[in-house]
C-alpha positions in Angstrom: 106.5 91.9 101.7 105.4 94.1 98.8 108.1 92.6 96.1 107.0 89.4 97.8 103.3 90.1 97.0 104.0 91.3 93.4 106.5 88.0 92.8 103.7 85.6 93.9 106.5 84.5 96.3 104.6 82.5 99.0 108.0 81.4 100.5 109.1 85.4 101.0 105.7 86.2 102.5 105.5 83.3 104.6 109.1 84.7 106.0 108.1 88.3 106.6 105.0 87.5 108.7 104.6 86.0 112.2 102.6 83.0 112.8 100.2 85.0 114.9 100.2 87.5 112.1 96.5 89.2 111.2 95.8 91.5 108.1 92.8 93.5 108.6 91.3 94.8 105.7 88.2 97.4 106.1 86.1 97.8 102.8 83.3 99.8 102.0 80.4 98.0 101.4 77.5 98.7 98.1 75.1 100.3 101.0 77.6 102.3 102.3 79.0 100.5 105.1 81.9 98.9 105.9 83.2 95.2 106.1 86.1 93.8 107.9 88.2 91.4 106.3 90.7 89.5 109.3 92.7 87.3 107.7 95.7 84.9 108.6 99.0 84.8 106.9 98.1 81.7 105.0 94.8 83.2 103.6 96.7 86.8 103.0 99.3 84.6 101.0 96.7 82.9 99.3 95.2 85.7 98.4 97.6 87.6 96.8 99.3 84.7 94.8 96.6 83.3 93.3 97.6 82.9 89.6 94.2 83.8 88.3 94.2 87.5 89.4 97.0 90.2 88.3 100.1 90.7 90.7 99.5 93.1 93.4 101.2 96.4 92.7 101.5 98.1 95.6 104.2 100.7 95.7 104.8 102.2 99.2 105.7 106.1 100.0 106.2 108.4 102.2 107.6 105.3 105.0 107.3 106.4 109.2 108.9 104.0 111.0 109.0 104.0 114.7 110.8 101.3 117.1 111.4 101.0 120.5 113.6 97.8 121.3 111.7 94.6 120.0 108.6 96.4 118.5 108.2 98.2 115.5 105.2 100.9 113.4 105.4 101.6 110.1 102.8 104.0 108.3 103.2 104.7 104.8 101.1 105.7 101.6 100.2 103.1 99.6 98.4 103.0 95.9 97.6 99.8 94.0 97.6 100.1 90.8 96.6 97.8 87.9 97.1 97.7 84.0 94.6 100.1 83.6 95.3 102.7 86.4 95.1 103.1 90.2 93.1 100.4 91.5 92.9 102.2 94.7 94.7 104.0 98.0 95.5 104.4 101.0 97.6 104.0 104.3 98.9 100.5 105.3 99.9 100.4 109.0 102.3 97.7 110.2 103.6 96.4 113.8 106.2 94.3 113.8 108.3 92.3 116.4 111.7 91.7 116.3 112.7 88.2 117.2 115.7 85.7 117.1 117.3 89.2 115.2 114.5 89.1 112.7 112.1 91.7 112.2 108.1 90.1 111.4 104.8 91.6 110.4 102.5 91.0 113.7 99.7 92.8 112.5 98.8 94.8 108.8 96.0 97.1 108.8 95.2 99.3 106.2 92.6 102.3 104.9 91.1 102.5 101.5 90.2 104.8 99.5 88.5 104.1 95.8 90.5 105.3 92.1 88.3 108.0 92.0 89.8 109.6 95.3 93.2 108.5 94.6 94.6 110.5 92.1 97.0 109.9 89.2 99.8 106.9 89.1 102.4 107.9 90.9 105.6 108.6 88.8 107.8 109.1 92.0 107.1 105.4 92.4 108.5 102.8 89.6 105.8 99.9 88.9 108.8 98.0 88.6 108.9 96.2 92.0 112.8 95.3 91.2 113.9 98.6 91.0 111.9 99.4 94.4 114.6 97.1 96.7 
């Protein structure tokens, strides 16, 4: 999913998700709140390949992964980063269902965390989504 998302490759991402599939995105708000994005596969996708905005960058670290038979958790450290620095950070949290063999994303949540918390570019993780496979 994140090579996927930094390809633009709507065919990958369509592949790693479920149809049920929701990404839930909280985000602080200018008062101080927070907003919940939900959003389907199809408006995650379009999101995230939409030729007017830089590739997402989203290296992953420090990977959990927890099955039992058909169902999956992953929790790992993310950090997106643009051409200028770390756009921001965080934890992504996925479930995911194995079916017909195939493991998909049921649901992506994630935490956030703006630059300013987020530290320096990580060097321990190459910007280079190709050599991340």
């Amino acid at each position: 999913m994140i090579n996927a998302m930094y390809d633009r490759d709507t065919a990958a991402l369509r592949a790693t998700c479920d149809s049920s599939a929701r990404i839930t995105l909280p985000r602080p708000t200018a008062n101080g709140g927070m907003r919940l994005l939900v959003l389907s596969p199809e408006q995650f996708i379009g999101a995230v390949s939409n030729p007017n905005q830089p590739p997402a960058d989203e290296p992953l670290r420090g990977l959990r992964v927890f099955t039992d038979g058909p169902t999956a958790m992953v929790w790992a450290e993310y950090q997106v980063r643009n051409a200028t620095g770390v756009s921001h950070c965080g934890y992504d949290a996925f479930t995911l269902l194995r079916r017909g063999g195939e493991w998909r994303i049921l649901t992506v949540t994630d935490s956030y965390k703006p630059a300013a918390e987020c530290g320096t570019v990580w060097t321990d993780a190459p910007i280079d989504p190709k050599r991340r496979r």
